[in-house]
Backbone as numpy.savetxt, mean C-alpha at the origin, in Angstrom:
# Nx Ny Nz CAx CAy CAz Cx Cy Cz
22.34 13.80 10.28 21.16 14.57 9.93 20.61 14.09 8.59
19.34 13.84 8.49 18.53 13.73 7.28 18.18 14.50 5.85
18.69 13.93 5.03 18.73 15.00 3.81 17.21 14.99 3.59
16.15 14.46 4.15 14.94 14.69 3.37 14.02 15.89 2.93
13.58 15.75 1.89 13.29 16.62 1.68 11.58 17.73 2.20
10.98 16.14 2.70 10.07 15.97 3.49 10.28 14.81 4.07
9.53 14.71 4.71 9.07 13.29 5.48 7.26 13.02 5.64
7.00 11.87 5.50 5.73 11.32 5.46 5.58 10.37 6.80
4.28 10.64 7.51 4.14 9.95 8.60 2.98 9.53 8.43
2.01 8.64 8.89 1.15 7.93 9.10 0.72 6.88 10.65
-0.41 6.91 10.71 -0.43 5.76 11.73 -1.89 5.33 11.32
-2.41 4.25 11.99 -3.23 3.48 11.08 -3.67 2.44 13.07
-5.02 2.62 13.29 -5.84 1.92 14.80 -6.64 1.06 13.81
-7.13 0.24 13.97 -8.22 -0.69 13.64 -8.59 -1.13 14.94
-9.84 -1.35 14.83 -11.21 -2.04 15.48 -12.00 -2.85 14.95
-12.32 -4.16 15.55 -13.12 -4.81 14.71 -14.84 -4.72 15.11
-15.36 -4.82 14.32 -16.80 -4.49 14.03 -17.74 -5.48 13.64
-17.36 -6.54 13.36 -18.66 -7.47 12.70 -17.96 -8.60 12.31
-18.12 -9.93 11.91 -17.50 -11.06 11.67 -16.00 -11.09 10.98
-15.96 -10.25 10.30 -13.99 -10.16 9.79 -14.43 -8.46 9.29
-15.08 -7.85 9.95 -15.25 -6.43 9.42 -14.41 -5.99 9.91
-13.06 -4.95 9.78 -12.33 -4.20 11.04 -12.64 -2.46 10.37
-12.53 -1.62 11.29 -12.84 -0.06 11.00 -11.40 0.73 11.16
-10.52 1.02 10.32 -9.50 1.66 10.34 -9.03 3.24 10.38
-8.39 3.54 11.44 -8.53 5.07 11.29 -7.38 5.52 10.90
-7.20 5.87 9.72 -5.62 6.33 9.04 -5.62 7.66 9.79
-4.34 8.26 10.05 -3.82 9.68 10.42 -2.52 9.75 9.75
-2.89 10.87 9.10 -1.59 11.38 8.50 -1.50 12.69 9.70
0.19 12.81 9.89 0.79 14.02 10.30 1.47 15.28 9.76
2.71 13.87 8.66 3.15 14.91 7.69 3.37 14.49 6.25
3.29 15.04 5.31 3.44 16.44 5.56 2.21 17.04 5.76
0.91 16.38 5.74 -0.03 16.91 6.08 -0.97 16.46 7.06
-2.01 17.12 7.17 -2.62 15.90 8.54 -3.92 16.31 7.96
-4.66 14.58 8.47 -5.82 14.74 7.95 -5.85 12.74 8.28
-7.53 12.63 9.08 -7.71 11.75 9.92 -9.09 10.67 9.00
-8.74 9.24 8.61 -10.05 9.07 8.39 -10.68 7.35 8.40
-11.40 7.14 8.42 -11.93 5.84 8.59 -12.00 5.00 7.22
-11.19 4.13 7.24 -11.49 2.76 5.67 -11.80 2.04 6.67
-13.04 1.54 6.30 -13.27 -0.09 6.65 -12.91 -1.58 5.17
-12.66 -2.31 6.27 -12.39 -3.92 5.37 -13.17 -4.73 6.14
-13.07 -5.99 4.73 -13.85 -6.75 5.37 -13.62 -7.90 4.55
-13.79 -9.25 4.80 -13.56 -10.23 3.49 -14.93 -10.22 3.17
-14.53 -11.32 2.05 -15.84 -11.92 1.08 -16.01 -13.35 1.76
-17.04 -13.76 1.41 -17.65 -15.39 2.29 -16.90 -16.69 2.19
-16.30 -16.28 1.25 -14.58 -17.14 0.89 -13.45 -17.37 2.27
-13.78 -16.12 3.20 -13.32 -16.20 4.13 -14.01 -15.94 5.48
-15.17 -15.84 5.10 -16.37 -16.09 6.11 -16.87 -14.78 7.04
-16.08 -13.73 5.32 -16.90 -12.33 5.96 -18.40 -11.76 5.47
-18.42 -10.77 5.20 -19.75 -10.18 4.91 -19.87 -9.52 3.42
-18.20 -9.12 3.14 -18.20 -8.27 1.91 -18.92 -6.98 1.64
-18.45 -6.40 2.92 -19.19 -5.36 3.47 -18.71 -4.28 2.77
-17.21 -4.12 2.47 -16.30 -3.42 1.81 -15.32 -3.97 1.47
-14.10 -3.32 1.00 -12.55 -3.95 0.25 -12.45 -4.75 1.43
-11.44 -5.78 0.38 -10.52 -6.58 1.73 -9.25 -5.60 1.73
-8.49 -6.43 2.71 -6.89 -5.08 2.38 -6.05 -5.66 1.48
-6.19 -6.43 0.26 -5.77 -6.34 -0.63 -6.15 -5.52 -1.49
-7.26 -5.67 -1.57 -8.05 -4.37 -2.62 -7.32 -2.96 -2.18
-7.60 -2.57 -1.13 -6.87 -1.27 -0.95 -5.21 -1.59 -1.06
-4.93 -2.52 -0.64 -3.43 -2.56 -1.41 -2.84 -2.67 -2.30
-3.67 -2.57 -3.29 -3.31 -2.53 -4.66 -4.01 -1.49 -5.18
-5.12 -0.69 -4.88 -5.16 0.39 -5.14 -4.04 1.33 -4.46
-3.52 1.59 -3.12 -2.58 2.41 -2.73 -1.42 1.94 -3.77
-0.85 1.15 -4.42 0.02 0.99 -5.26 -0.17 1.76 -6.37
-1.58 1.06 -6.91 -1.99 1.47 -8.34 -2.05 3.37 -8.36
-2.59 3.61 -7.07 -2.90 5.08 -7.20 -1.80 5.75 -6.80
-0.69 5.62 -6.26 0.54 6.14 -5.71 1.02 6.60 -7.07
1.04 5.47 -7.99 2.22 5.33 -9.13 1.76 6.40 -10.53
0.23 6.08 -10.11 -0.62 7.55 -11.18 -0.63 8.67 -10.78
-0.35 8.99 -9.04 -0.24 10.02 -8.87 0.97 10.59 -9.10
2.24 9.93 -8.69 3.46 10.38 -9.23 3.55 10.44 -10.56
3.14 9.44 -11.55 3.30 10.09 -12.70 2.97 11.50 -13.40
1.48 12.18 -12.46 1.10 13.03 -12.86 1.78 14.22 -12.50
2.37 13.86 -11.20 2.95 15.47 -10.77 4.50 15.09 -10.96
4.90 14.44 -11.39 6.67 14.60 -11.71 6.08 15.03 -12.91
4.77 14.74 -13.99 5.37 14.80 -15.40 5.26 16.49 -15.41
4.40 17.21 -14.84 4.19 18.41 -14.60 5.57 19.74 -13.82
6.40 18.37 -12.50 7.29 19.31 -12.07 8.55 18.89 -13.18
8.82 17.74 -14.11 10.14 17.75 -14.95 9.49 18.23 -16.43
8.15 18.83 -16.00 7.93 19.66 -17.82 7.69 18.68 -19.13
7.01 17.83 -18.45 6.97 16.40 -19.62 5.27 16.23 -20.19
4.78 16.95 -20.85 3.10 16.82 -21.07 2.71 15.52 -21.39
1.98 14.87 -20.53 1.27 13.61 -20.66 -0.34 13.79 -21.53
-1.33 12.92 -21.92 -2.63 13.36 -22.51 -3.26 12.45 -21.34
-2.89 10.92 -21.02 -3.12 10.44 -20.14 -2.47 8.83 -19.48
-2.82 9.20 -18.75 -2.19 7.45 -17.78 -3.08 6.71 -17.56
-2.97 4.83 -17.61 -3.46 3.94 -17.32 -2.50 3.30 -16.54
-2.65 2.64 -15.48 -2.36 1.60 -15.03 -2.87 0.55 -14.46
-1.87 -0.57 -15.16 -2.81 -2.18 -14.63 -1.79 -2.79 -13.62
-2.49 -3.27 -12.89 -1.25 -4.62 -11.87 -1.97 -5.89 -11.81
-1.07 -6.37 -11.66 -1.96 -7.77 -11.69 -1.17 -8.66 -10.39
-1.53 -8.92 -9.67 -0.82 -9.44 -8.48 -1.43 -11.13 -8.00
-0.18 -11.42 -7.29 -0.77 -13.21 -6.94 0.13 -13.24 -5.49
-0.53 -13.72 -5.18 -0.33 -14.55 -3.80 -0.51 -16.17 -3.69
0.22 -17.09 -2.34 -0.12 -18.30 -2.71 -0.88 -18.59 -1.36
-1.38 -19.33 -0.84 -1.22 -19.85 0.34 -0.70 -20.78 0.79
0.01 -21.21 1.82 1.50 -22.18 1.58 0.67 -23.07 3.12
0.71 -24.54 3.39 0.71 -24.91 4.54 1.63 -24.52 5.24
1.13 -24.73 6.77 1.67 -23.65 7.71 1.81 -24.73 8.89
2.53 -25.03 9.66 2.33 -26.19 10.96 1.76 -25.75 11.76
1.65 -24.31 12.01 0.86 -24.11 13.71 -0.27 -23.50 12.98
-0.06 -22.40 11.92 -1.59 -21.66 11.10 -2.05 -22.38 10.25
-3.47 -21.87 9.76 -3.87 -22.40 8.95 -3.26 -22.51 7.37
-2.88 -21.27 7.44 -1.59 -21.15 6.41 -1.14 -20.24 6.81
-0.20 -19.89 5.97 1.23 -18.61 5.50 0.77 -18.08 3.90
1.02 -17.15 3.98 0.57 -16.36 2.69 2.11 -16.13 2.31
2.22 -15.80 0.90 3.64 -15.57 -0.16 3.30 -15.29 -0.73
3.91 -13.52 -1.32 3.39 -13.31 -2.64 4.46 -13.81 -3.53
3.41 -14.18 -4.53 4.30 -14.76 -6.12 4.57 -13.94 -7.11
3.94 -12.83 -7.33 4.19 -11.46 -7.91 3.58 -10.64 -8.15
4.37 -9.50 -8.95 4.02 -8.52 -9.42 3.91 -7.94 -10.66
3.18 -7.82 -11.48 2.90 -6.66 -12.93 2.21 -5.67 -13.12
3.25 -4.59 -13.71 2.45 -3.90 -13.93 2.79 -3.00 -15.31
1.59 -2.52 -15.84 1.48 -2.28 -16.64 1.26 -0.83 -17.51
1.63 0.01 -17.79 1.74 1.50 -17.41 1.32 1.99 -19.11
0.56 2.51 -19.40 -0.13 2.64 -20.68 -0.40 4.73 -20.51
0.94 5.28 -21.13 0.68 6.49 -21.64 0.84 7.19 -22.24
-0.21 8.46 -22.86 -0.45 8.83 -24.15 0.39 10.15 -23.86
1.31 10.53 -24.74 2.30 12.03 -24.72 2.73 11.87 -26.15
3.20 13.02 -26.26 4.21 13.22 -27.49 5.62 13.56 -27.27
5.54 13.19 -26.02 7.08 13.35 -25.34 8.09 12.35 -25.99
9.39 12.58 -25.66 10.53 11.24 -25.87 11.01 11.25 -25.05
10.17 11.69 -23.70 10.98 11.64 -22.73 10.24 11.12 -21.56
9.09 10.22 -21.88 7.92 9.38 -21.06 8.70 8.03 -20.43
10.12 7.72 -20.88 10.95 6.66 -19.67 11.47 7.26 -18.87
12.07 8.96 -19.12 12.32 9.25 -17.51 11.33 9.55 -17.01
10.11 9.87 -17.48 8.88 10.02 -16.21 8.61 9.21 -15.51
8.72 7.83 -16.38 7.83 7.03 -15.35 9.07 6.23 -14.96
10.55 5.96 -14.80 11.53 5.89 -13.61 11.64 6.72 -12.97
11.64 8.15 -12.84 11.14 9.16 -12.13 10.17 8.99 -10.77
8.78 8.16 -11.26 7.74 8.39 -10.92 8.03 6.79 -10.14
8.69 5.83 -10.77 8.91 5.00 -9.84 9.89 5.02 -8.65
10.33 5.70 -8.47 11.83 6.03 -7.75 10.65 6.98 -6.58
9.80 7.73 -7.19 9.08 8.73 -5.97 7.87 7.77 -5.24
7.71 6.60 -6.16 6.45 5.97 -5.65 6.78 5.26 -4.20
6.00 6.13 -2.82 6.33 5.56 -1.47 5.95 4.03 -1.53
5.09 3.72 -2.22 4.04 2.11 -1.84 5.54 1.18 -2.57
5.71 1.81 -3.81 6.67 0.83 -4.92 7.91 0.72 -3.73
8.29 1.51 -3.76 9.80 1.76 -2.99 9.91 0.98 -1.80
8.67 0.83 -1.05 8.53 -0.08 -0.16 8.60 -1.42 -0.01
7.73 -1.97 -1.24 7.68 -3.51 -1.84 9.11 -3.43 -2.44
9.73 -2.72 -3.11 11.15 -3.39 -3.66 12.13 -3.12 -2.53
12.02 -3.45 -1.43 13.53 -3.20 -0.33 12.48 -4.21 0.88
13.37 -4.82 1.49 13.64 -5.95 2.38 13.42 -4.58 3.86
12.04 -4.54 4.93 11.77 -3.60 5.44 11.63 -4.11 7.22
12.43 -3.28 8.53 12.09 -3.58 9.20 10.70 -3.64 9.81
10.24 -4.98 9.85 9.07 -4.66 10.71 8.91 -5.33 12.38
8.64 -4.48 13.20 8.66 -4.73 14.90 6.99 -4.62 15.22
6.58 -6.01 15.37 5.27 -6.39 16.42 5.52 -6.26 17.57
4.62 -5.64 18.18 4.78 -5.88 19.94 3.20 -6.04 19.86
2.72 -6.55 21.13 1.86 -7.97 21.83 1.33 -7.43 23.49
0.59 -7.30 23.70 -0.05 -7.30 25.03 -1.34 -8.01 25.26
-1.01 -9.05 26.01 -2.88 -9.58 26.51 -3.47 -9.54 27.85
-4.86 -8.90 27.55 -5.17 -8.66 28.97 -4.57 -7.49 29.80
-4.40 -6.60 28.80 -3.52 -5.45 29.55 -2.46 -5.49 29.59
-1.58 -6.66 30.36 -0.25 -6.39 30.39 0.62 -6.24 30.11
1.88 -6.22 30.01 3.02 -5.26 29.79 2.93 -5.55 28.25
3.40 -5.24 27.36 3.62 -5.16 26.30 5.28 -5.82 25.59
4.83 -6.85 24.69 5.81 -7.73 24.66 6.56 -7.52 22.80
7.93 -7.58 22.86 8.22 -7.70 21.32 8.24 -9.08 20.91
7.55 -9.05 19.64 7.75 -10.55 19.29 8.49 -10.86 18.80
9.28 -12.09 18.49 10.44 -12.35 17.46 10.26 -12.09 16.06
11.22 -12.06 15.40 10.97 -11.87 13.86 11.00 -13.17 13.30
């Protein structure tokens, strides 16, 4: 049995819409539910429209904003008064030749940068606190199963190798 204390669910449909536009419909279940559309899209760099974020942009905002949001409500539930939070990341990726793709993507890293104003002495357990609660962080630092499955043309639905 699961010690959690909640659990968080999500699911996430995309459709594509226009030259690299896709229309995404996030659903959350729990702990709350609530249904909604992000669209992406590249910039002409990759021969989109720049219609909206690419999904890096939102992936580094879901980071950036995860980690401000936990800071704000641990500093509030462990009684720690903040005045305010900044955070910076700065992220890189490479593109690597690839034999069958055009490439393979690798990220090269991560920084970040956490800038906040308290009169606390106790603003390093907030923000290990706040990293330990951050779902996006916690995710990028652990090695995560992921399972594709594949259907074309309708039929049966296939797992792909890892």
């Amino acid at each position: 049995m699961s010690e959690a204390i909640f659990n968080v669910h999500f699911s996430a449909q995309g459709v594509c819409v226009g030259k690299l536009r896709n229309e995404v419909t996030c659903k959350a279940t729990e702990p709350f539910q609530v249904e909604r559309m992000l669209a992406t899209d590249e910039g002409k760099f990759q021969g989109g429209e720049d219609t909206s974020p690419t999904p890096l942009e939102f992936f580094l905002t879901g980071w950036v904003g995860c980690l401000m949001t936990q800071i704000r409500v641990f500093s509030r539930r462990m009684k720690i008064e903040i005045d305010d939070v900044e955070v910076h990341c700065r992220a890189r990726w490479e593109a690597l030749p690839d034999a069958v793709a055009p490439y393979r993507g690798r990220p090269v890293g991560f920084e970040v940068d956490i800038d906040v104003t308290s009169s606390s002495d106790r603003v390093d357990d907030l923000i290990e606190a706040a990293r330990r609660g951050c779902f996006v962080e916690q995710t990028l630092a652990q090695a995560n199963p992921i399972v594709h499955r594949m259907r074309v043309n309708e039929a049966a639905w296939q797992t792909l190798a890892s």
